[in-house]
C-alpha positions in Angstrom: -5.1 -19.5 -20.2 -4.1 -17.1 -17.3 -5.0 -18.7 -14.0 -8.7 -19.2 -13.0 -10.4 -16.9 -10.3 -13.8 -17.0 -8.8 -16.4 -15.2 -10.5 -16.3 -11.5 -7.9 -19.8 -10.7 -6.5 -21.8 -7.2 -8.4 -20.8 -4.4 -6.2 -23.2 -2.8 -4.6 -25.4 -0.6 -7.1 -24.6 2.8 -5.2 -21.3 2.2 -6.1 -21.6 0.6 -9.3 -19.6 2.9 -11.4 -17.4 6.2 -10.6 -19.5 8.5 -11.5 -22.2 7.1 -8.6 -22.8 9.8 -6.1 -19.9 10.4 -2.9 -17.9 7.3 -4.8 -14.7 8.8 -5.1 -15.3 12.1 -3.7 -16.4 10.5 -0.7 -12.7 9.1 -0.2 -10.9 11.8 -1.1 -12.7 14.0 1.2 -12.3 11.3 4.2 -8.2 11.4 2.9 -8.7 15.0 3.4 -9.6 15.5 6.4 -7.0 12.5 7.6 -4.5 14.8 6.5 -6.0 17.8 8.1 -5.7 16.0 11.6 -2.8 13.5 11.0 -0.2 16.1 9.6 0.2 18.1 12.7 0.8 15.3 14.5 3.0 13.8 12.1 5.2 17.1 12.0 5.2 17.3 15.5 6.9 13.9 16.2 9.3 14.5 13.0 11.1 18.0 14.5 11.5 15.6 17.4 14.1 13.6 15.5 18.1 14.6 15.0 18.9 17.2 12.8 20.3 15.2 10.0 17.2 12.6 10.2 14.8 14.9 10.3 16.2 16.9 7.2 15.8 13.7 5.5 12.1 12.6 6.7 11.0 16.3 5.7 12.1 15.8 1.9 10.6 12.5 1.9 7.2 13.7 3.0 7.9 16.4 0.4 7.5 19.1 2.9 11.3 20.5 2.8 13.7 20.8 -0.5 16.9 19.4 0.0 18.4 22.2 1.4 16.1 22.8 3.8 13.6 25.1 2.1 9.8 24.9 2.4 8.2 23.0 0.1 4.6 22.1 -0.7 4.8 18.5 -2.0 2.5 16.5 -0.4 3.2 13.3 2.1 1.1 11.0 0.0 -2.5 9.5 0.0 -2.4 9.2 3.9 -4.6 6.2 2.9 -3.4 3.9 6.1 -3.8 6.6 8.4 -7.2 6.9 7.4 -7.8 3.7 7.3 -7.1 3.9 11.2 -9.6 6.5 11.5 -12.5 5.2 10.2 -12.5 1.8 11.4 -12.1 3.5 14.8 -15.0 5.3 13.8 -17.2 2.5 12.3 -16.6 0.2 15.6 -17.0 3.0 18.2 -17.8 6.5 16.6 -16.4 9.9 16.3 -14.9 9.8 19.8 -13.1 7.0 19.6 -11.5 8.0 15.7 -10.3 11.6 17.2 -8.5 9.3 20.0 -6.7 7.1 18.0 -4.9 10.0 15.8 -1.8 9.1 17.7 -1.9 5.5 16.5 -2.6 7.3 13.0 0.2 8.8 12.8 2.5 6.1 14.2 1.2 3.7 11.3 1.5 6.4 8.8 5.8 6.6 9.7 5.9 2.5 9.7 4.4 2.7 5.9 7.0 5.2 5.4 9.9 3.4 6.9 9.4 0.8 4.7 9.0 3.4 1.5 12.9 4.2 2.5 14.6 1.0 2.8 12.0 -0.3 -0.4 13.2 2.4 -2.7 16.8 1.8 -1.9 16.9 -2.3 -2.1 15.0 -1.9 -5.4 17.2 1.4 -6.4 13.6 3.6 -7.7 15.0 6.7 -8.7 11.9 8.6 -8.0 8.8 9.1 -5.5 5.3 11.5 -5.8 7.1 13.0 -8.9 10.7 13.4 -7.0 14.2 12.4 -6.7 13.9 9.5 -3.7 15.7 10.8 -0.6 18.2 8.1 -1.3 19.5 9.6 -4.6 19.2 12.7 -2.8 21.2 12.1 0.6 22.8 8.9 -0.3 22.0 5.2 1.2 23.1 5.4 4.5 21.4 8.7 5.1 17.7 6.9 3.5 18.2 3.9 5.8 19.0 5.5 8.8 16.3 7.9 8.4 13.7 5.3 7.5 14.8 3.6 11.1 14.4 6.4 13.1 10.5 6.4 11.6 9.8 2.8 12.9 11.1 3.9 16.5 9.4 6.9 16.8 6.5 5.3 15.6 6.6 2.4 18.4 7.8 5.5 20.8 4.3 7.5 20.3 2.4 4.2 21.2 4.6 3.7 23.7 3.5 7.0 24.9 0.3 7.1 24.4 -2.2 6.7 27.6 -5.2 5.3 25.7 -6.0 1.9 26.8 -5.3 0.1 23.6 -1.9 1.2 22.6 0.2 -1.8 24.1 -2.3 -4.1 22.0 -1.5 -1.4 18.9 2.3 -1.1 19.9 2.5 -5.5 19.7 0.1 -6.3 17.0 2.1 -3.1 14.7 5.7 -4.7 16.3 4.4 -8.0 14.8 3.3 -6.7 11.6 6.6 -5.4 10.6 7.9 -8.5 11.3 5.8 -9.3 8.2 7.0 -6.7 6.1 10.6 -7.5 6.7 9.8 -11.1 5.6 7.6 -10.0 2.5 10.5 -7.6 1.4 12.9 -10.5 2.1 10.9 -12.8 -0.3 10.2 -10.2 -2.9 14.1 -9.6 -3.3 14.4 -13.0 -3.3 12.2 -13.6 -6.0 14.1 -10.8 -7.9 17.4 -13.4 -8.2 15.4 -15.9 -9.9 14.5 -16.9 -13.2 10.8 -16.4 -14.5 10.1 -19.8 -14.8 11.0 -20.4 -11.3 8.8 -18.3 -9.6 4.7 -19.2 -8.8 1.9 -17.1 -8.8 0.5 -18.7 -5.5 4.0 -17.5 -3.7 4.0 -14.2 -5.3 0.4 -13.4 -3.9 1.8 -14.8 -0.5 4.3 -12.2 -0.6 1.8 -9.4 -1.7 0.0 -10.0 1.6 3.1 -9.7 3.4 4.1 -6.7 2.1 0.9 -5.1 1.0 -1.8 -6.1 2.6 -0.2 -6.6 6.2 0.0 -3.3 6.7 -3.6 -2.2 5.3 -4.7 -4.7 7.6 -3.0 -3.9 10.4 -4.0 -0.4 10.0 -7.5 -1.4 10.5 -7.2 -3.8 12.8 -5.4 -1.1 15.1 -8.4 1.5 14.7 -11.1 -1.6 15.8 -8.4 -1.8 19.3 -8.7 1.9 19.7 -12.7 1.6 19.6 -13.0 -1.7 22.1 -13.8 -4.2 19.6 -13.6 -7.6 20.1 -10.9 -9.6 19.2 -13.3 -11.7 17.0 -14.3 -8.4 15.4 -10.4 -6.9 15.8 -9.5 -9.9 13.5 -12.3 -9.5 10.8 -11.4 -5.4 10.4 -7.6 -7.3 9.6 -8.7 -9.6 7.1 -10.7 -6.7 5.4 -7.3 -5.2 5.4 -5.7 -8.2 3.8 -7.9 -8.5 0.9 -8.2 -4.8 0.2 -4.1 -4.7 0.5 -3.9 -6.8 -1.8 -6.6 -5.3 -4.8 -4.3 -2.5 -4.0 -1.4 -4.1 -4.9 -2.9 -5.9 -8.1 -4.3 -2.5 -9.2 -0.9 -0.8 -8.4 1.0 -3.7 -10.1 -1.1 -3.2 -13.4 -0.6 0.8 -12.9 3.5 0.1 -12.5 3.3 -1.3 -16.3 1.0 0.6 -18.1 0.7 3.6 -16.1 1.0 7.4 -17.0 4.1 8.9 -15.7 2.3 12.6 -14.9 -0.1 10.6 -12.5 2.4 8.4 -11.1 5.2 9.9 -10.4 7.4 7.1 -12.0 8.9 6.4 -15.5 6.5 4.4 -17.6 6.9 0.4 -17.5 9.7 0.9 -14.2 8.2 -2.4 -12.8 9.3 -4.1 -16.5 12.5 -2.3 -16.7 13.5 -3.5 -13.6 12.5 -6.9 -14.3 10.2 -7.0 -11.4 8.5 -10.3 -10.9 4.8 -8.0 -10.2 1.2 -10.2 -10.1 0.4 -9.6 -13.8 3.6 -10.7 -15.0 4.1 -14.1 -13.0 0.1 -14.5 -13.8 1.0 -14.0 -17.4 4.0 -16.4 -17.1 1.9 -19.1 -15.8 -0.7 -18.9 -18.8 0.9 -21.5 -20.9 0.9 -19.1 -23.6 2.8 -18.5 -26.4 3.0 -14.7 -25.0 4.1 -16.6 -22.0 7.2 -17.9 -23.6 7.8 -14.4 -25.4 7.2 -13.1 -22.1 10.0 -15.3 -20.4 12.6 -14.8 -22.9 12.2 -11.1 -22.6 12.8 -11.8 -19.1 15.8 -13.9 -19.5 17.5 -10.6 -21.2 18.4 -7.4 -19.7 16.5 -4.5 -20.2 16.5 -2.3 -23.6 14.2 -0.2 -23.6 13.4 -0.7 -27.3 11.4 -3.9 -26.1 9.6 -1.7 -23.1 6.4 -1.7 -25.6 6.8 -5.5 -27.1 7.2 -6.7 -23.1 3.8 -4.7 -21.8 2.3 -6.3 -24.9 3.6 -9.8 -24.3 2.1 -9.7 -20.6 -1.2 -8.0 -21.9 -1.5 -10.9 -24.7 -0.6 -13.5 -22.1 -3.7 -12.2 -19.7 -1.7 -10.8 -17.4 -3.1 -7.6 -16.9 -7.3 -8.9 -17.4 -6.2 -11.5 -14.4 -4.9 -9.1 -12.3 -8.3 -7.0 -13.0 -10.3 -9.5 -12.3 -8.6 -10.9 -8.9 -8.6 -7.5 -7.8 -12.4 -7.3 -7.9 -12.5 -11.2 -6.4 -10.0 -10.0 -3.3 -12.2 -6.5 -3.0 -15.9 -8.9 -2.6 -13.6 -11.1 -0.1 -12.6 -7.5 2.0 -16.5 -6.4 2.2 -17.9 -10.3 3.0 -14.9 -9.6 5.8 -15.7 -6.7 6.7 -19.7 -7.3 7.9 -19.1 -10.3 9.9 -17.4 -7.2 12.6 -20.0 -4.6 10.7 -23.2 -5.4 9.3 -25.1 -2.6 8.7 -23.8 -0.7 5.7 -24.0 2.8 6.6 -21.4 2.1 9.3 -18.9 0.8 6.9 -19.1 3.2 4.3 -15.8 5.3 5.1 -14.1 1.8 4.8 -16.0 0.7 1.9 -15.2 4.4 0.5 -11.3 4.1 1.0 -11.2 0.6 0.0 -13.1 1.2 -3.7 -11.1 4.3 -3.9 -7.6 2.6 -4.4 -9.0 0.0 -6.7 -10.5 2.1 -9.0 -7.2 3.9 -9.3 -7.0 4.2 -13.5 -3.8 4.1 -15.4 
């Protein structure tokens, strides 16, 4: 049997299904109007860069072709950044999420730093239904670009005169500390055989490189509105476990997901051999799909056995475990998230954002 979890908690009944009123709808509209305020700003501190960098960063946020004309992809979900903004909001109201757009923005170029160097150490070919700059400009070019993000995003905290952003500037210094050493273990993992890998590692480095972030995101908005630090720390660990029902949703999406939603080829995550949550969970069944699964594994890629593979982790429980620990790490995320917010109605744009990238659908 795949690996046990905890029973998750009922959510609550307003937002017991997708077709519940403002569930969905209510997050896309917060991610809209994130964008609305976060784009200008993001923009603005993008023409700062050099030429060549910024040519680069444009394309990837989909808002220049590769030759420099206009183009109206868009730059994503924007889901950190408003993540940002509404745990400013929940801790200390309106004011205090229209004065931490600046540290918006600055989180929204770390996530895309690491989009950069991720898609050229694990060589994706493509990226919100486009060639990734690195196919495009070449390596260097990709790297260089996605380190001029991180410094411009420490430079606009460094610039910014609102009485948390040295807290903001350390605590997002810190976290990509984190990244670098989830990334690090993830490629890691990569050079090793399936039976050598655990499931309890591979969800160590999903925090890292997941949930980190998330967390961070929303541990930055809680500085921007005063909170405590006891409060500062419980917006992180609502982070964590959301990060991380992101990544088991995303991971399950990565196999069995439909190309014209995801931008990527169907089963890239198998192709690539990728060691994602469902799979190791499969591995670790015991299984006789476990042992198809790890043979499979052993072989390179043909992409005759694309189908037979998905099937093999499906058959081993890969894919129900990774369901059902993504509702378990969501009911950890909201018991987090009211020890710093107790009354519901104040954490609904959280709650919102957090459902919304959980009940992503394949």
């Amino acid at each position: 049997m795949p690996p046990a979890v905890p029973e998750a908690p009922a959510a609550p009944a307003a937002r017991a299904t997708p077709e519940a009123p403002g569930d969905g709808a209510e997050a896309a509209d917060i991610l809209r109007r994130t964008r609305a305020v976060v784009d200008p700003e993001l923009r603005a501190a993008l023409e700062t860069l050099p030429g060549p960098m910024r040519r680069v960063a444009l394309y990837h946020f989909g808002w220049q072709e590769a030759d420099g004309r206009q183009a109206s992809g868009g730059a994503g979900k924007a889901l950190r950044p408003a993540l940002v903004l509404a745990a400013a909001a929940a801790l200390g109201g309106p004011a205090a999420r229209g004065g931490a757009v600046r540290a918006a923005v600055a989180v929204e170029l770390v996530h895309n730093f690491t989009l950069l160097h991720d898609d050229v150490m694990d060589r994706d070919a493509s990226r919100r239904h486009r060639p990734t700059a690195w196919t495009v400009f070449g390596d260097a070019d990709a790297i260089l670009a996605g380190d001029a993000l991180l410094a411009l995003a420490l430079r606009l905290l460094a610039e910014d005169p609102h009485p948390a952003s040295a807290a903001a500037a350390a605590r997002l210094a810190d976290c990509v500390v984190e990244l670098c050493a989830g990334q690090h273990a993830d490629t890691s993992l990569e050079r090793r055989g399936p039976a050598d890998v655990g499931l309890a590692e591979v969800l160590a480095m999903a925090e890292a490189k997941t949930g980190a972030l998330i967390g961070c995101a929303c541990a930055v908005g809680a500085l921007y509105a005063g909170a405590s630090a006891r409060d500062v720390e419980a917006l992180d660990a609502f982070g964590r476990e959301a990060g991380l029902a992101f990544q088991l949703i995303d991971d399950v999406i990565g196999i069995w997901g439909d190309p014209s939603r995801t931008g990527k080829p169907a089963g890239a995550d198998l192709a690539a051999r990728k060691k994602s949550l469902p799979v190791v969970a499969a591995l670790a069944s015991g299984t006789p799909a476990a042992a198809e699964l790890a043979a499979l594994y052993e072989t390179p890629y043909d992409k005759e056995d694309l189908n037979g593979t998905a099937l093999a982790v499906e058959r081993a429980g890969g894919r129900d475990w990774a369901q059902t620990e993504a509702a378990d790490r969501m009911a950890r995320a909201v018991q987090a998230l009211s020890r710093a917010i107790p009354e519901p109605e104040s954490a609904e744009g959280l709650l919102a954002l957090a459902e919304f990238v959980t009940r992503r659908s394949t």
